[in-house]
C-alpha positions as CSV (number, residue, x, y, z in Angstrom):
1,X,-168.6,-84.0,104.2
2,X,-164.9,-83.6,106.0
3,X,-163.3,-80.2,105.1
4,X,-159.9,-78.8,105.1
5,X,-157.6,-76.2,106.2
6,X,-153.9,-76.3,105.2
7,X,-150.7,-74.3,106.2
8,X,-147.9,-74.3,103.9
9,X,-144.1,-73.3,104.8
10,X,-143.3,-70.9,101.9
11,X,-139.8,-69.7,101.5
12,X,-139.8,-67.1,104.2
13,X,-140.9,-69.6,106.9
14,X,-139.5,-69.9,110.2
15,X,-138.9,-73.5,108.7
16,X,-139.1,-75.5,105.5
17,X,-140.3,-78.9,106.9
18,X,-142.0,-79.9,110.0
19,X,-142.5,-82.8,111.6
20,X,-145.6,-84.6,113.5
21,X,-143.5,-84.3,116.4
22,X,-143.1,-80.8,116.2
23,X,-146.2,-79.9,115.7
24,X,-147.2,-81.7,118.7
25,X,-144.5,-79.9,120.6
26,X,-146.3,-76.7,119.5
27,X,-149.5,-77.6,120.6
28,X,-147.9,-78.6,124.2
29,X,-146.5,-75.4,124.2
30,X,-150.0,-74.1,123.9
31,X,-150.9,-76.2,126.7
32,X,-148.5,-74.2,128.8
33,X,-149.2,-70.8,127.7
34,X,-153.2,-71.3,128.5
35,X,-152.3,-73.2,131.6
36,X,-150.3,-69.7,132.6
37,X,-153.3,-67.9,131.2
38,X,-155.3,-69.6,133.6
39,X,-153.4,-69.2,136.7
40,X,-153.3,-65.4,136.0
41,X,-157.2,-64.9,136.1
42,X,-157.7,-67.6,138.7
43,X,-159.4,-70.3,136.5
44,X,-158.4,-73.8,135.2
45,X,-158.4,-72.0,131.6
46,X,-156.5,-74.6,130.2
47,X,-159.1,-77.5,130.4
48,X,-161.0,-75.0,127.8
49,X,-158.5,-74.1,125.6
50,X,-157.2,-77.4,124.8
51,X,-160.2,-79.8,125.4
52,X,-158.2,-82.8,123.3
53,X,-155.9,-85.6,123.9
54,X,-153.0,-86.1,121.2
55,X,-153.1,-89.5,119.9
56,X,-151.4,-91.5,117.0
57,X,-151.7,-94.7,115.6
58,X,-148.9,-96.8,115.0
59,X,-149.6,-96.7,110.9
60,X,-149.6,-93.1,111.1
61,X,-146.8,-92.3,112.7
62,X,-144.9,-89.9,111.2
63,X,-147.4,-88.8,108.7
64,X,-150.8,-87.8,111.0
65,X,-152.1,-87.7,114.1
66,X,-155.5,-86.9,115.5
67,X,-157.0,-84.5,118.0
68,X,-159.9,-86.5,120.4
69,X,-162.3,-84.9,122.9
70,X,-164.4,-86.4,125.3
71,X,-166.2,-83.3,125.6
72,X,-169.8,-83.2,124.5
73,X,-169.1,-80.1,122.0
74,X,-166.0,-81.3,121.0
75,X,-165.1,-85.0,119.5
76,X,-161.8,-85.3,116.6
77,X,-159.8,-83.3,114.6
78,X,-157.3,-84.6,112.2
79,X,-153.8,-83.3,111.7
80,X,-151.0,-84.8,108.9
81,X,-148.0,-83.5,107.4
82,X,-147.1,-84.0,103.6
83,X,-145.4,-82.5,100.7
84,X,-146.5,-80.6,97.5
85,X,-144.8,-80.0,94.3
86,X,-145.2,-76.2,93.4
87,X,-143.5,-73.8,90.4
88,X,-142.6,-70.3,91.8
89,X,-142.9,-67.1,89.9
90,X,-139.9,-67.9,87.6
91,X,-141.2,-71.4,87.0
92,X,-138.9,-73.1,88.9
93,X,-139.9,-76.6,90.6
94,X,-139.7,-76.9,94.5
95,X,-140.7,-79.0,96.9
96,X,-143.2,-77.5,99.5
97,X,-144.5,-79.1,103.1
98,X,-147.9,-78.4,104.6
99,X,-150.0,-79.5,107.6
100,X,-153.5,-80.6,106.8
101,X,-156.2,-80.0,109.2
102,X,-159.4,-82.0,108.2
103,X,-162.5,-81.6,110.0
104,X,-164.3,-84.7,109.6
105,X,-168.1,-85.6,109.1
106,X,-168.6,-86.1,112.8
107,X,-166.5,-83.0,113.8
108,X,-169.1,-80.2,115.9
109,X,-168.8,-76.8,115.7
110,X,-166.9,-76.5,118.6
111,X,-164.6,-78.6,116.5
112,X,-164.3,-76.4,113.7
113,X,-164.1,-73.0,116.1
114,X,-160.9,-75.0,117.8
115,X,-158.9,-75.6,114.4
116,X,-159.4,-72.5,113.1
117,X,-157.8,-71.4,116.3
118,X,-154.9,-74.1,116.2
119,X,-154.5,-73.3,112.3
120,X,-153.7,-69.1,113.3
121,X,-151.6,-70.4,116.4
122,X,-149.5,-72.6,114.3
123,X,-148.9,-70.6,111.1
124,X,-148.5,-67.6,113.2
125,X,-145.9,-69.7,114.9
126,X,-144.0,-71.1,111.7
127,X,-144.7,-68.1,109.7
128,X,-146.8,-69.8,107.0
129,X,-149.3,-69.5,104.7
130,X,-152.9,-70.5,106.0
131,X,-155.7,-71.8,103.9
132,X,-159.0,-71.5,106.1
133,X,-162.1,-73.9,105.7
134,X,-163.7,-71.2,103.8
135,X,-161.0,-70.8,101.2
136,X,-159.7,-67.3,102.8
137,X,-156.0,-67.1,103.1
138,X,-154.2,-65.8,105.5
139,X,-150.0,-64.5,105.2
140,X,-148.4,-64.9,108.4
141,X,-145.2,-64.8,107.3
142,X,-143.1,-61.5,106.2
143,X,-143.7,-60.3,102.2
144,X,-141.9,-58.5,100.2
């Protein structure tokens, strides 16, 4: 059974929408920073710490993309961007984004260790809210 992980731009977000394209530019950027990572201690670190190709499909685009290893411990993770209608405190209606992480049946553990550490790096980055696999949430964005 696929499981998911979410991260929704609340108010106090860095942003209030996001693109596939952004988020892809984010994981890039993690790219770099492990790359740098690497050259400090003298090791190809960034092989490890991103062990995927992006891809998209052409009916996708726009909506999802997917994350595809030809590791043995690693193999897919899916990644899509959609909207949510939500009522605030006051009961006011707003429109909310969020980026879906799904796991799917053939994803390994190694898979599932890897989101959960894409999931903190991007919410940490947008300042969002972060629904774990297991249901925990986690605020990385500044409360009042």
């Amino acid at each position: 059974m696929s499981s998911n992980a979410y991260i929704k731009l609340v108010p106090s977000s860095v942003k209030k929408t996001v693109t596939t394209e952004e988020v892809q530019e984010l994981f890039h950027y993690y790219k770099e920073i492990t790359a740098k990572t690497g050259d400090q201690l003298g090791w190809s670190y960034e092989a490890s710490a991103f062990p995927y190709e992006i891809k998209e499909k052409e009916s996708g685009k726009g909506t999802w993309f997917y994350l595809e290893s030809q590791l043995d411990r690693y193999n897919l993770i899916l990644m899509g961007i959609d909207k949510e209608t939500i009522f605030d405190d006051s009961g006011n209606e707003r429109e909310q984004t969020y980026i879906q992480i799904t796991l799917p049946e053939t994803a390994t553990a190694g898979d599932k260790g890897k989101a959960n550490e894409f999931c903190k790096f991007l919410a940490k980055k947008l300042q969002g809210e972060l629904h774990l696999f297991n249901g925990r949430i986690m605020y990385f964005y500044p409360r009042k």
